[in-house]
KOLVEXVEX-228179 format. One record per atom (N, C-alpha, C): atom name; x, y, z. Coordinates in steps of 0.05 Angstrom, whole numbers, always signed. Each point is the difference from the previous one (the first is absolute). Layout:
CA:X:Y:Z
...
//
This chain:
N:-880:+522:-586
CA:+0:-28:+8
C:-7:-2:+30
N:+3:+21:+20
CA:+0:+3:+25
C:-36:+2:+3
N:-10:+2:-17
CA:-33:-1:+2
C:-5:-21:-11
N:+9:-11:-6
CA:-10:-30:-14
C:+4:-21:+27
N:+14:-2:+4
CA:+14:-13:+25
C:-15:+7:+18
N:-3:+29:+8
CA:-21:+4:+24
C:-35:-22:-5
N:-8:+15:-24
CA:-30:-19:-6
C:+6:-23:+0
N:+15:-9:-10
CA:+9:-34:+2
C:-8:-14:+23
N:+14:+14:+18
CA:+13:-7:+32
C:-29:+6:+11
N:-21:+19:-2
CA:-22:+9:+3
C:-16:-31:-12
N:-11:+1:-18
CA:-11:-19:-20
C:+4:-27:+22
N:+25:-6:+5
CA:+2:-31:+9
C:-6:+0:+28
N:+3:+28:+18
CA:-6:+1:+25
C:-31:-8:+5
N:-19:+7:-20
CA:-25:+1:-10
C:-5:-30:+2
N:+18:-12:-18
CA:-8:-32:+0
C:+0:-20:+21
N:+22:+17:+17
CA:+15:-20:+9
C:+19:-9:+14
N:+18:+7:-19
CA:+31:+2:-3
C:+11:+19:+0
N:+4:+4:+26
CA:+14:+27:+12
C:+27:-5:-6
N:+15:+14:-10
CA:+27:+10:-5
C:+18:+8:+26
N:-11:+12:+18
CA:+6:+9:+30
C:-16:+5:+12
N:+7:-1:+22
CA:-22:+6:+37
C:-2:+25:-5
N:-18:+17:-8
CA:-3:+32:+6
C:-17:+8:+32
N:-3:+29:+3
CA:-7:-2:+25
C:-28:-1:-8
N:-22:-9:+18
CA:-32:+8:-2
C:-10:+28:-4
N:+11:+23:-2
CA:-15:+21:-3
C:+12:-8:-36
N:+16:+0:-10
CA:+7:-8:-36
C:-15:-15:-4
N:-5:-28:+15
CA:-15:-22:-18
C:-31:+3:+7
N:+2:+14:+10
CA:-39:+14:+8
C:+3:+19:-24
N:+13:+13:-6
CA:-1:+17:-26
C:-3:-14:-31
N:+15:-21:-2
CA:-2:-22:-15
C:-29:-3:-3
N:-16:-16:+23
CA:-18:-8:+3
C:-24:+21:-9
N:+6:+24:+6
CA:-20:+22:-10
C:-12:+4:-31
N:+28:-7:-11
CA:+5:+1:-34
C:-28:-17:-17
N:-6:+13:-17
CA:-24:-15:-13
C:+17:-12:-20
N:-10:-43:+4
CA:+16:-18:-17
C:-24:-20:-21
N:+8:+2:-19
CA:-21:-17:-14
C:-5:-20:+16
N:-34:-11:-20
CA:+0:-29:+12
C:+16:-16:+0
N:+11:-22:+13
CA:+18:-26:-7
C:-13:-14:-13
N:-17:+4:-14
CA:-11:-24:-2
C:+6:+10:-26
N:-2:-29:-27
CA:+9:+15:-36
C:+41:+3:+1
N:+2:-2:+24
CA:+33:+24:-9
C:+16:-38:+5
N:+15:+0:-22
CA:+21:-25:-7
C:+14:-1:+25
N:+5:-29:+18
CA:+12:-6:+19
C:+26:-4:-14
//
């Protein structure tokens, strides 16, 4: 469950909706991650 939660929390940081302030070297890591198009994916 503790990996579900992590992608989750990943997934929404992606969108948007950050869950928490992480530091910039994490959310530059985030940002590195290859994310589908947004475009097609149910709002």
């Amino acid at each position: 469950m503790a990996d579900a939660y992590a992608l989750a929390a990943m997934g929404l940081h992606h969108l948007g909706h950050r869950l928490a302030d992480v530091p910039e070297k994490n959310a530059s890591g985030l940002d590195g991650c290859q994310w589908p198009e947004r475009e097609g994916i149910a709002a």
